[in-house]
C-alpha positions in Angstrom: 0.0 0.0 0.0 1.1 3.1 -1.1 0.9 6.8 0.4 2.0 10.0 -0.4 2.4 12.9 1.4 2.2 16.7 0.8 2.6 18.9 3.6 1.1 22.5 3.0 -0.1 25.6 4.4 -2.9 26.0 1.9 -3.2 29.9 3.0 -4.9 29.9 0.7 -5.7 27.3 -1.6 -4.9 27.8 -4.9 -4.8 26.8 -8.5 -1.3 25.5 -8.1 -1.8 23.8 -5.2 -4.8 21.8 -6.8 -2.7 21.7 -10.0 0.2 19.9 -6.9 -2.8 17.2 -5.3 -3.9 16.4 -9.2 0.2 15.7 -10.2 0.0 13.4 -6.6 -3.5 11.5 -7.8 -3.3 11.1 -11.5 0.8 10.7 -11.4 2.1 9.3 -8.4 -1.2 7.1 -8.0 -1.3 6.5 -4.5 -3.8 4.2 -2.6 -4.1 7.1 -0.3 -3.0 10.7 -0.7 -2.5 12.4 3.1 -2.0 16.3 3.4 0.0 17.4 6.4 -1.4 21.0 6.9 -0.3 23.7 8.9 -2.9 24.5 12.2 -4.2 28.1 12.7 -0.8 30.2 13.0 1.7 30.0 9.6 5.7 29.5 9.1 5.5 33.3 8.8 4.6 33.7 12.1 1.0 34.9 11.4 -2.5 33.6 11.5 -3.6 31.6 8.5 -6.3 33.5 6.7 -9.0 31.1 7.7 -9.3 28.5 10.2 -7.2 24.7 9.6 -10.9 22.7 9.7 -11.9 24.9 6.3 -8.2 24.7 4.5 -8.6 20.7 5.4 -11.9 20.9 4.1 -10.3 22.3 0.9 -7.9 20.2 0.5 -10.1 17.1 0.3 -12.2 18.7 -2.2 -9.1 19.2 -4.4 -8.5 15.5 -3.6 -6.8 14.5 -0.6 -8.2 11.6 1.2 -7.3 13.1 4.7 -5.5 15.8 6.3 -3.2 15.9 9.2 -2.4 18.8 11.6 1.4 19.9 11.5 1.6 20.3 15.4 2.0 24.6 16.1 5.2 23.8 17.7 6.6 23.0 14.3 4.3 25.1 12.1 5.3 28.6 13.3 9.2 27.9 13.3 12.1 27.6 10.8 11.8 26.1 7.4 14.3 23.6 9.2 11.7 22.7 12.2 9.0 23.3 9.8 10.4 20.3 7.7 12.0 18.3 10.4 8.4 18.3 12.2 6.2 17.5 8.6 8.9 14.6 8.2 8.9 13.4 11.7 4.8 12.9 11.1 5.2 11.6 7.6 7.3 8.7 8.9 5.2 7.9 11.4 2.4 6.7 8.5 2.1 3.1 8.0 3.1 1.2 5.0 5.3 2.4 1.8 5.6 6.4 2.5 6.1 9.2 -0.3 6.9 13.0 -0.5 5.8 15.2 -3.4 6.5 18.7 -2.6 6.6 21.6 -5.3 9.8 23.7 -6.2 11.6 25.7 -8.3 13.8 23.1 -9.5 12.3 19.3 -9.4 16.0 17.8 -10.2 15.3 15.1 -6.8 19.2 14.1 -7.3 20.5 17.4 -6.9 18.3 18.4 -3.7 19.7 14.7 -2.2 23.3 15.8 -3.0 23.0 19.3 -2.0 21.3 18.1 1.2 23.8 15.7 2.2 27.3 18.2 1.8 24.5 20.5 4.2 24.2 17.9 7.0 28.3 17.4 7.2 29.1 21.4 7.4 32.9 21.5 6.6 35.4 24.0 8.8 35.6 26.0 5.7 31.9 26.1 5.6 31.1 27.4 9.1 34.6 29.6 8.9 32.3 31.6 5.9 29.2 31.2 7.9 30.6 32.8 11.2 31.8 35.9 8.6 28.6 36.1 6.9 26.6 36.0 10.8 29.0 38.8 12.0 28.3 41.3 8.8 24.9 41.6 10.3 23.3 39.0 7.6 20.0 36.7 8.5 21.1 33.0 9.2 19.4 31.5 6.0 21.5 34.0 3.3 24.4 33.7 5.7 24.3 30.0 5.1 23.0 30.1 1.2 26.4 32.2 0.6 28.6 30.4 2.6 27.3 27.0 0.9 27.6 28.9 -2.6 31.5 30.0 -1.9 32.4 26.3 -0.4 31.2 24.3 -3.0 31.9 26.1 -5.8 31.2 24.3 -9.2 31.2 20.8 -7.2 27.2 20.7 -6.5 24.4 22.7 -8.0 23.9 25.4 -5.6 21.4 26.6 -8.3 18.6 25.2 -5.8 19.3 28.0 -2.8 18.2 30.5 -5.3 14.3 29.8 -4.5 12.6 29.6 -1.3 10.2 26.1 -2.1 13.8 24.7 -3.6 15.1 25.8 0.0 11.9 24.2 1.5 12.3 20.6 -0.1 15.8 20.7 0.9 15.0 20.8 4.5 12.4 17.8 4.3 15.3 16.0 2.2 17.8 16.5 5.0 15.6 15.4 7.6 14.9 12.1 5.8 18.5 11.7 5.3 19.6 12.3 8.5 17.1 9.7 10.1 17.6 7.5 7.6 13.8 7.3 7.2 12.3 5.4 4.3 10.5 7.6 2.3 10.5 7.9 -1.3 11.7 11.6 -2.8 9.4 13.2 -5.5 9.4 16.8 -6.6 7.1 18.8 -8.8 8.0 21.7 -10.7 6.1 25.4 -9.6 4.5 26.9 -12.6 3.5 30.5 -12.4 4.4 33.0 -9.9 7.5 32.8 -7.5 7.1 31.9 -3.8 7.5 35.4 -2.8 5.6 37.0 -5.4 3.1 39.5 -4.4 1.7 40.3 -7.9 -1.6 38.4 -9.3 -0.6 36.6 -12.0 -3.1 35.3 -14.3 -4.6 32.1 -12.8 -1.6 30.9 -11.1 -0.6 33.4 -8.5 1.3 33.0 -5.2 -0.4 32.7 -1.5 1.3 35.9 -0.9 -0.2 38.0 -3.7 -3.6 36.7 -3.0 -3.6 37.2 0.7 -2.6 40.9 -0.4 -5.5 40.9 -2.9 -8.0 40.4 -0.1 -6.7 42.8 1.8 -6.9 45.1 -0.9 -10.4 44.0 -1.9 -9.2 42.6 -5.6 -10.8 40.3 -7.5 -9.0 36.4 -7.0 -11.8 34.7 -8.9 -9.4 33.2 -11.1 -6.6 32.3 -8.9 -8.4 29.4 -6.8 -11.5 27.4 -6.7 -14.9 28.6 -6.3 -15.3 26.5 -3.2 -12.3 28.4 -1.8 -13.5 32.1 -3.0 -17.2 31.5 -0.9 -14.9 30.7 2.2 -12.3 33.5 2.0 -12.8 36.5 4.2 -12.8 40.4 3.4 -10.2 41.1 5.6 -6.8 39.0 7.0 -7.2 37.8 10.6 -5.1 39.5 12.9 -3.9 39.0 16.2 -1.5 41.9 17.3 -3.2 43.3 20.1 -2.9 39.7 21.8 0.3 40.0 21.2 1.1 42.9 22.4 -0.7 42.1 25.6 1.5 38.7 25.9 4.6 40.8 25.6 3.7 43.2 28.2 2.7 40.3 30.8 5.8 37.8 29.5 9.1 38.4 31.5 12.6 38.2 29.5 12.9 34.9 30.3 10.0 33.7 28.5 10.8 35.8 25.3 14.7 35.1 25.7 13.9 31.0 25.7 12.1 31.4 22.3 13.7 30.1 19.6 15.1 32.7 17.5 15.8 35.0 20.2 19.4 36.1 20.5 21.8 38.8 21.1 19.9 40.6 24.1 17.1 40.9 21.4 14.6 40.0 24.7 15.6 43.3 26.3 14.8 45.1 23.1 11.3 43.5 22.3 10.8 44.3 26.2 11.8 48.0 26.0 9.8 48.6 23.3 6.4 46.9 24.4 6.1 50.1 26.6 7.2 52.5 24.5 5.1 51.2 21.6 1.5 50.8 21.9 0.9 48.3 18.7 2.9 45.4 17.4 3.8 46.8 13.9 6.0 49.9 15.8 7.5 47.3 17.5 8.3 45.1 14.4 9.4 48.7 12.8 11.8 49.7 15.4 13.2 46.2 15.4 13.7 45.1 11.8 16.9 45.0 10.6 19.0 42.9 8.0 19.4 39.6 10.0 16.3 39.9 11.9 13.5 40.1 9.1 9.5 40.6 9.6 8.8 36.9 9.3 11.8 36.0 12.5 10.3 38.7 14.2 6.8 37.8 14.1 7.7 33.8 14.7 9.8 35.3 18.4 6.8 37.5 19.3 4.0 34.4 18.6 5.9 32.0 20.0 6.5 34.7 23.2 2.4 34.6 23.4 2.0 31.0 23.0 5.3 29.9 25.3 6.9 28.0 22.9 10.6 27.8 23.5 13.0 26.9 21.5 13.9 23.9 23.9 10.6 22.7 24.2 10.5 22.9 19.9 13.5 20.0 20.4 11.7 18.2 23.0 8.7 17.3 20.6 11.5 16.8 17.8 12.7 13.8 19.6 9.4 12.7 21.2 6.7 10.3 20.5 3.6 12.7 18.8 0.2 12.3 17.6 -1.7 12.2 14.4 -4.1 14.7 14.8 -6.8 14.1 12.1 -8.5 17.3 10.9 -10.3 15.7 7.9 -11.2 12.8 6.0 -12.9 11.6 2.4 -16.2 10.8 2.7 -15.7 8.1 0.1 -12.6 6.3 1.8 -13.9 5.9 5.0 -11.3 2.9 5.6 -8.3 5.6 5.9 -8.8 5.6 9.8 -8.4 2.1 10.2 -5.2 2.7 7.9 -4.2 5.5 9.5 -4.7 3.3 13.4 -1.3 1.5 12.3 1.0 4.4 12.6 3.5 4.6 14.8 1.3 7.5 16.6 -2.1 7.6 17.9 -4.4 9.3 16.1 -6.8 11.7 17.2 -10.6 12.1 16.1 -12.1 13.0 18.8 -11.6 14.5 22.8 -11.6 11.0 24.1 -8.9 9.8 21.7 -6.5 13.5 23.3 -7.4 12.4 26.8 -5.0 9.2 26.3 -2.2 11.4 25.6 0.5 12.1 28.4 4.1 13.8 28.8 5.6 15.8 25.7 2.4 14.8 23.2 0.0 16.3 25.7 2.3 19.6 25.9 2.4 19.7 22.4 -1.3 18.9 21.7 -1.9 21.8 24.5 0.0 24.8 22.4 -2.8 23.6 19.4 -5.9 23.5 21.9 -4.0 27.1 22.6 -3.4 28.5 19.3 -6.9 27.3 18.0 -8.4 29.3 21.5 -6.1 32.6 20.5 -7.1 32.4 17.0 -11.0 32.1 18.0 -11.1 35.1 20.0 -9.4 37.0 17.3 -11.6 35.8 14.4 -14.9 35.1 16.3 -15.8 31.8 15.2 -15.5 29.2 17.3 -13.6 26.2 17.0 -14.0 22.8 18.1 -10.8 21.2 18.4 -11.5 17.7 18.7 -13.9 17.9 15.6 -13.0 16.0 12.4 -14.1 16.9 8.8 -15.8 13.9 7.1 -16.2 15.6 3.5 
């Protein structure tokens, strides 16, 4: 029995990810195609424009036969934790287990070679890095150019150019370095860039569409109807909760989050009284190595007491599968799913049966999903499952 695996934010669903889950289906032809989707808060250390129950529901529409949360612990850190965590889940599946993820560049061969000469850094490597780190530059282009200038023409370093190339290369290393056995496949991305913020015909990125509904311009085109009637007029946003954490949060708490560094605590502390809103804060504090998106991951991890510790704890811990939605049509996928390595979670009965790290973790989701209520004003079940 074969399943593959995409693991997604889906924030929003769009015309290239359905384009993605129809290359998995009609392609790849698994017996059962599993989404691993990101809960209510996003890598970019934001809320997801609408709740994870309605992207799951999406993403069994566009043909996935269920979808599994991507624990918050993992969702809202670094593409490396971000990966490592969807990996960590993937392996835990019964049965033969697949990858398909989208990128820039779908040469599998060169992400597996690039991704092993990144998990044995040489002296020469991390001599370059330390430069790059103490020029002021953010860790990932500090490492892109210190990668680039050590291999040379050796390896393709044609892959660190594009951020879903730098993506893949983080779920590659994480199956290399466990030795996991799951098979590697990569689709090429058609239309706009990762970081594009420009509507682009019918194939736009997640980024330009969440900036179209801000704006109030038309997406028809870009996504599915059933994705249009769910979208909201305006992003959900959760500053003010933040703020409040920040103010109540000693240094300790925003020091132990993972990306914090360099006194940074005493900063973010400083100016959450002489700032009244987040987005002064996140001005005053931006600079070259810390960008918006590591910025916004410290402070939301600061309000949801996620340290960077605790991250590592639940990297090396027995989990849970939490099941946010399934196909109507393949009922049988729970009893499939009932021989992972995890238990899996349909209901509150099924989370009461969880104890040490799992509960912890499965606590920061029951949080995040109780934040991002209060913000957005529709209430969440947590223990609910999608049958669709």
């Amino acid at each position: 029995m074969k399943i593959v695996t995409a693991v997604c934010e889906y924030n929003p669903f769009h015309n290239g990810h359905a384009t993605h889950l129809n290359y998995i289906n009609d392609t790849l032809k698994p017996d059962y195609t599993v989404v691993i989707l990101s809960g209510n808060f996003t890598q970019r250390g934001e809320p997801s424009v609408v709740d994870k129950y309605t992207r799951a529901v999406w993403a069994i529409k566009a043909g996935a036969d269920a979808v599994i949360e991507l624990p918050t612990v993992f969702a809202t850190s670094t593409a490396e934790l971000f990966g490592s965590g969807a990996i960590k889940l993937i392996n835990a599946l019964p049965f033969n287990k697949e990858i398909c993820f989208g990128a820039e560049n779908d040469n599998v061969e060169g992400l597996i070679n690039l991704a092993k000469f990144m998990l044995d850094e040489t002296p020469e490597f991390k001599q370059i890095l330390k430069g790059e780190l103490d020029k002021g530059e953010p860790l990932l282009k500090a490492r892109i150019t210190a990668l680039k200038e050590t291999l040379g023409d050796k390896i393709d370093t044609s892959f660190l150019d594009s951020p879903n190339n730098i993506l893949g290369l983080e779920y590659v290393k994480a199956i290399l370095k466990n030795n996991y056995d799951i098979k590697i496949n990569a689709l090429r991305r058609l239309g706009s860039g990762y970081n594009d913020d420009k509507l682009n015909a019918n194939l736009s990125s997640a980024l330009a569409i969440r900036k179209a509904i801000e704006n109030g311009t038309a997406i028809d085109g870009n996504i599915p109807s059933y994705v249009l009637n769910d979208l909201p007029t305006h992003l959900p946003n959760v500053d003010k909760e933040i703020y409040y954490s920040i103010l109540t949060s000693s240094l300790l708490d925003i020091k132990s989050t993972l990306e914090c560094a360099e006194g940074l605590e005493n900063k973010i502390k400083t100016l959450s009284r002489e700032c009244t809103n987040v987005e002064d804060i996140l001005a005053r504090l931006k600079t070259k190595r810390y960008t918006d998106a590591r910025l916004r991951r410290i402070l939301l991890a600061t309000m949801l007491k996620i340290s960077g510790n605790f991250i590592k704890e639940c990297l090396n811990s027995d989990l849970y599968l939490k099941v946010l939605a399934i196909n109507k049509n393949k009922p049988e996928i729970l009893s499939v799913l009932s021989n992972s390595k995890y238990p899996i979670i349909t209901r509150k009965s099924d989370a009461k049966n969880l104890t040490g790290t799992a509960l912890k973790c499965f606590e920061k989701d029951v949080l995040a999903s109780d934040i991002y209520t209060g913000a957005t004003g529709k209430k969440l079940n947590e223990f609910d499952m999608k049958i669709v």
